[in-house]
C-alpha positions as CSV (number, residue, x, y, z in Angstrom):
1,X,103.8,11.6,-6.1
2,X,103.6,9.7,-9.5
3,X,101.9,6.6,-7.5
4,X,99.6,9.4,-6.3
5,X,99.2,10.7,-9.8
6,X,98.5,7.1,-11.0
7,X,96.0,6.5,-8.5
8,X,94.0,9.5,-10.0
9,X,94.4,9.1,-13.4
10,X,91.5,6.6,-13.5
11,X,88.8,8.5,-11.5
12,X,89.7,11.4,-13.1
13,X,89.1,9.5,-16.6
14,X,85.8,7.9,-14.9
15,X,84.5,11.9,-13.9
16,X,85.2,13.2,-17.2
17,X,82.9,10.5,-18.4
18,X,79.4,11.9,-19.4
19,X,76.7,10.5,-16.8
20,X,74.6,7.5,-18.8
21,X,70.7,8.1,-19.4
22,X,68.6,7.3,-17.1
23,X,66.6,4.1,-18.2
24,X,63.3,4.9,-19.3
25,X,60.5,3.9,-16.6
26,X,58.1,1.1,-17.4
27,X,54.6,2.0,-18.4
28,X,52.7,0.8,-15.6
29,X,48.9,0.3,-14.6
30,X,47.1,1.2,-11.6
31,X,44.2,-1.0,-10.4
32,X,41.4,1.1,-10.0
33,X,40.0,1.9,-6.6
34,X,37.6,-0.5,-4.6
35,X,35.7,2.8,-3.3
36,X,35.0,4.0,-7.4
37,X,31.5,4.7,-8.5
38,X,30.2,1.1,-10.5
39,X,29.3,2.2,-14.0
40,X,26.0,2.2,-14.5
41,X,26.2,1.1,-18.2
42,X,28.4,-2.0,-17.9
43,X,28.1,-5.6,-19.6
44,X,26.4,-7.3,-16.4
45,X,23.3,-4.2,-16.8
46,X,23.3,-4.4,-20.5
47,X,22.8,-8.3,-20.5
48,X,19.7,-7.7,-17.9
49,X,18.0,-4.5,-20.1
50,X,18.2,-7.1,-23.1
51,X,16.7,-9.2,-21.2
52,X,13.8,-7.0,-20.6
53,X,13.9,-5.9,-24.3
54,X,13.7,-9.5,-25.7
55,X,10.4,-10.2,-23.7
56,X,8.2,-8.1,-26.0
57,X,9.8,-9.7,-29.0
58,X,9.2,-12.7,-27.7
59,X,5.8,-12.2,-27.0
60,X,5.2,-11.3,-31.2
61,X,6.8,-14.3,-32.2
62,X,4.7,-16.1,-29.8
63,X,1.2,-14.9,-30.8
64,X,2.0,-15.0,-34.4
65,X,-0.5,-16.4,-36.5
66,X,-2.9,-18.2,-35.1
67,X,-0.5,-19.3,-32.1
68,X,0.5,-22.2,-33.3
69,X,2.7,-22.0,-36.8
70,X,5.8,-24.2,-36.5
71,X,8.3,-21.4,-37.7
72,X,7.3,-18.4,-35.1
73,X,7.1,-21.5,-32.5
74,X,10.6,-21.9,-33.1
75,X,11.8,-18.2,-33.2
76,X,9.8,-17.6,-29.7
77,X,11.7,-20.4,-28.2
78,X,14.8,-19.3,-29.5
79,X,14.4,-16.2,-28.1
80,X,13.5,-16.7,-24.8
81,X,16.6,-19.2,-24.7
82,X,18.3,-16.2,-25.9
83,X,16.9,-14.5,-22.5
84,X,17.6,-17.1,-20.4
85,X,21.2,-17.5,-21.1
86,X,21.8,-13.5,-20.0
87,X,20.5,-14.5,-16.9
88,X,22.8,-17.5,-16.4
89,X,25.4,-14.8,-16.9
90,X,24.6,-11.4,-15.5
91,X,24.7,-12.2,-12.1
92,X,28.0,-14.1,-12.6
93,X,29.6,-11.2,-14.4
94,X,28.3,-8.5,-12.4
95,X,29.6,-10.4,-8.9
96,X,33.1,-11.5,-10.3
97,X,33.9,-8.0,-11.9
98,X,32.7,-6.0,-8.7
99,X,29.7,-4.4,-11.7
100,X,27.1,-5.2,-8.8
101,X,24.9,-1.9,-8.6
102,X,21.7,-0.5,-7.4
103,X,20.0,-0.7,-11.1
104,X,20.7,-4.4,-11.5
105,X,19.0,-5.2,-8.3
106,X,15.9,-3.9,-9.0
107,X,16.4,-4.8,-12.9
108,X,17.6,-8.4,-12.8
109,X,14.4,-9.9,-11.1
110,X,12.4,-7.5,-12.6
111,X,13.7,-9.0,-16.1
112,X,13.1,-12.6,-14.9
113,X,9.7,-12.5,-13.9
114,X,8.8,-10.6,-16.5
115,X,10.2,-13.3,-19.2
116,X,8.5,-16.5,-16.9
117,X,5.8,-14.7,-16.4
118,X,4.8,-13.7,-20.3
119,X,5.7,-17.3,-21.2
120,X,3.2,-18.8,-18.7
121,X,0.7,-16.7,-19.5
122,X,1.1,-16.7,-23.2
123,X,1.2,-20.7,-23.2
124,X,-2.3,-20.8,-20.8
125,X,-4.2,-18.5,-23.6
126,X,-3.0,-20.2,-26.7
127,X,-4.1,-23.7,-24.5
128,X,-0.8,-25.0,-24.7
129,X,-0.2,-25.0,-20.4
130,X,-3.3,-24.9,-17.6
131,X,-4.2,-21.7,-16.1
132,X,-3.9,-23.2,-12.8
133,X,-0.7,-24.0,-13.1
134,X,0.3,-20.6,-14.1
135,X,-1.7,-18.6,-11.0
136,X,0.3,-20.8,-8.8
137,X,3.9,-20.1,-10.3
138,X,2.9,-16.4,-10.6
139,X,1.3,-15.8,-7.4
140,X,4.2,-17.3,-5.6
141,X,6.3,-14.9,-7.3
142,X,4.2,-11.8,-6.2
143,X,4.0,-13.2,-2.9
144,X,7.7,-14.1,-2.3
145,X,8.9,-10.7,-4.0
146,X,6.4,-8.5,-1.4
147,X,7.6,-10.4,1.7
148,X,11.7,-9.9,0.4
149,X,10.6,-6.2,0.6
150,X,9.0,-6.4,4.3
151,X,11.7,-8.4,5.2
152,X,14.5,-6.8,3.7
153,X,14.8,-4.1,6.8
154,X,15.4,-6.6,9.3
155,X,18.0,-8.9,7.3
156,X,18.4,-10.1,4.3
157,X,17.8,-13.9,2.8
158,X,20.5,-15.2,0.5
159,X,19.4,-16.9,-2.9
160,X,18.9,-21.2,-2.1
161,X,20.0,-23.8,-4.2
162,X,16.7,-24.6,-4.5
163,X,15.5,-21.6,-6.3
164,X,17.9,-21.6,-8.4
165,X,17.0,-25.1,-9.5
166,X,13.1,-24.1,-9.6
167,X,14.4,-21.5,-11.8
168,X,16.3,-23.6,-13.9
169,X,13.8,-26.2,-14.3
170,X,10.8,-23.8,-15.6
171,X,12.9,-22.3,-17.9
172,X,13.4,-25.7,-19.6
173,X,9.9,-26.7,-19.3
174,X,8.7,-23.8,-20.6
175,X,11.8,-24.3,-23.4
176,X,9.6,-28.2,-24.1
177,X,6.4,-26.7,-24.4
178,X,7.2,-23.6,-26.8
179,X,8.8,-25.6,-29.7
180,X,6.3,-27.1,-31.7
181,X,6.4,-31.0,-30.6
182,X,3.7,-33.8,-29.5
183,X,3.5,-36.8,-28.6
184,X,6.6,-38.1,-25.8
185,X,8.1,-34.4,-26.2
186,X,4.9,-32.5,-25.4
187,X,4.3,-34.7,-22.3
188,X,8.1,-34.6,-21.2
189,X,7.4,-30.8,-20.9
190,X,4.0,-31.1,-19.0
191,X,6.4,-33.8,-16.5
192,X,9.3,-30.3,-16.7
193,X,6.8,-27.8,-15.6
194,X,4.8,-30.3,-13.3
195,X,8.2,-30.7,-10.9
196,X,8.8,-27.0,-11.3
197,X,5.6,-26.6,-10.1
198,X,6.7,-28.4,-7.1
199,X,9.9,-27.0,-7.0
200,X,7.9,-23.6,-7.1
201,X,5.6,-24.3,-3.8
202,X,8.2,-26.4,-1.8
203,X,10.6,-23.4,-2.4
204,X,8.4,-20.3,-1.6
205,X,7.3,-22.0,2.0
206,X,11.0,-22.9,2.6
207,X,11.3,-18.7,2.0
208,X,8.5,-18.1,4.0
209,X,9.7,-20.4,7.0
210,X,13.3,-18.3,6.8
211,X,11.6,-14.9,6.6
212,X,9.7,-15.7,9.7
213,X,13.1,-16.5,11.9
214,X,14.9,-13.8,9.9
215,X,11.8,-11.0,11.3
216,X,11.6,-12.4,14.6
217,X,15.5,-12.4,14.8
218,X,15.4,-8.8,13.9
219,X,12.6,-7.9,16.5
220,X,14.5,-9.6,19.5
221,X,17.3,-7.7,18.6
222,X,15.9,-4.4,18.1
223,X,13.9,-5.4,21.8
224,X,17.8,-6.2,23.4
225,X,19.6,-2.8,22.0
């Protein structure tokens, strides 16, 4: 009996023990949802209204004075570099944070040919840049954007490197030719915006060329289902 009673003598001491406190849980976070509704204000559409907001800005600076006055030269360049870095990053931003939405695009190319567009056409009335020159960059733009929109119902066409070098080499051309420079400068640009110009055609009938296969792909299989 006593080796019994010694046996019990612990648990009983361990019962009689209050229970310890739970331990607090750990804050935790919950990812949100692949299926949740993309914000419609978020950093990626922001970048590409500013964008569109800058272009009128940049268009005053531009057209200041007579056109030519070294210190608006300067602030219209600097804006429209302002410009084109949000469009280096929008994209990038709105694809790497899942902020891709219906608004940016329709916005996002809106907002660049709006900016390429107003600097061409600005440079060809002050003189600064032939009016050829910016027909042909602009009319491939009007033409490429119509035919993504036929096209877009039978499949779509992913973005080339090669328009995204076209892209990048206006933008510095048009970069050369706003500041106020001459001489080597002022003919560097005019070498800038002649391969863009290049880069502009040899791109569009490359587009052209895949939007064909892309619409006759679509009618044989609409013709086979």
């Amino acid at each position: 009996m006593d080796s019994h009673g010694g046996d019990l003598a612990p648990t009983e001491t361990a019962r009689s023990r209050p229970a310890p406190a739970p331990a607090p849980e750990r804050p935790h976070f919950v990812a949100a949802s692949s299926d949740a509704p993309v914000p419609l204000l978020n950093i990626a559409n922001v970048l590409t209204m500013l964008r569109i907001a800058i272009v009128p800005l940049f268009l005053l600076a531009l057209f200041a004075g007579d056109g030519h006055e070294t210190g608006w030269r300067v602030g219209a360049a600097a804006l429209f570099g302002l410009a084109a870095v949000t469009d280096r990053f929008d994209g990038q931003l709105a694809r790497k944070y899942g902020l891709v939405t219906d608004f940016g695009k329709l916005a996002d190319p809106i907002a660049d040919k709006a900016l390429i567009g107003a600097s061409l056409i600005g440079l060809s009335a002050l003189g600064d840049l032939p009016w050829w020159i910016t027909l042909v960059i602009i009319g491939r733009e009007i033409g490429i954007t119509a035919l993504r929109l036929i096209v877009v119902r039978r499949g779509v066409i992913p973005a080339g490197r090669g328009g995204k070098l076209k892209t990048l080499v206006q933008s510095v051309a048009i970069a050369v030719l706003l500041l106020p420079l001459s001489g080597a400068f002022e003919t560097f640009g005019m070498i800038l915006m002649y391969l863009a110009l290049v880069l502009t055609v040899v791109t569009g009938l490359d587009y052209v060329g895949q939007a064909a296969r892309v619409w006759f792909a679509g009618s044989s299989r609409l013709r086979g289902a």
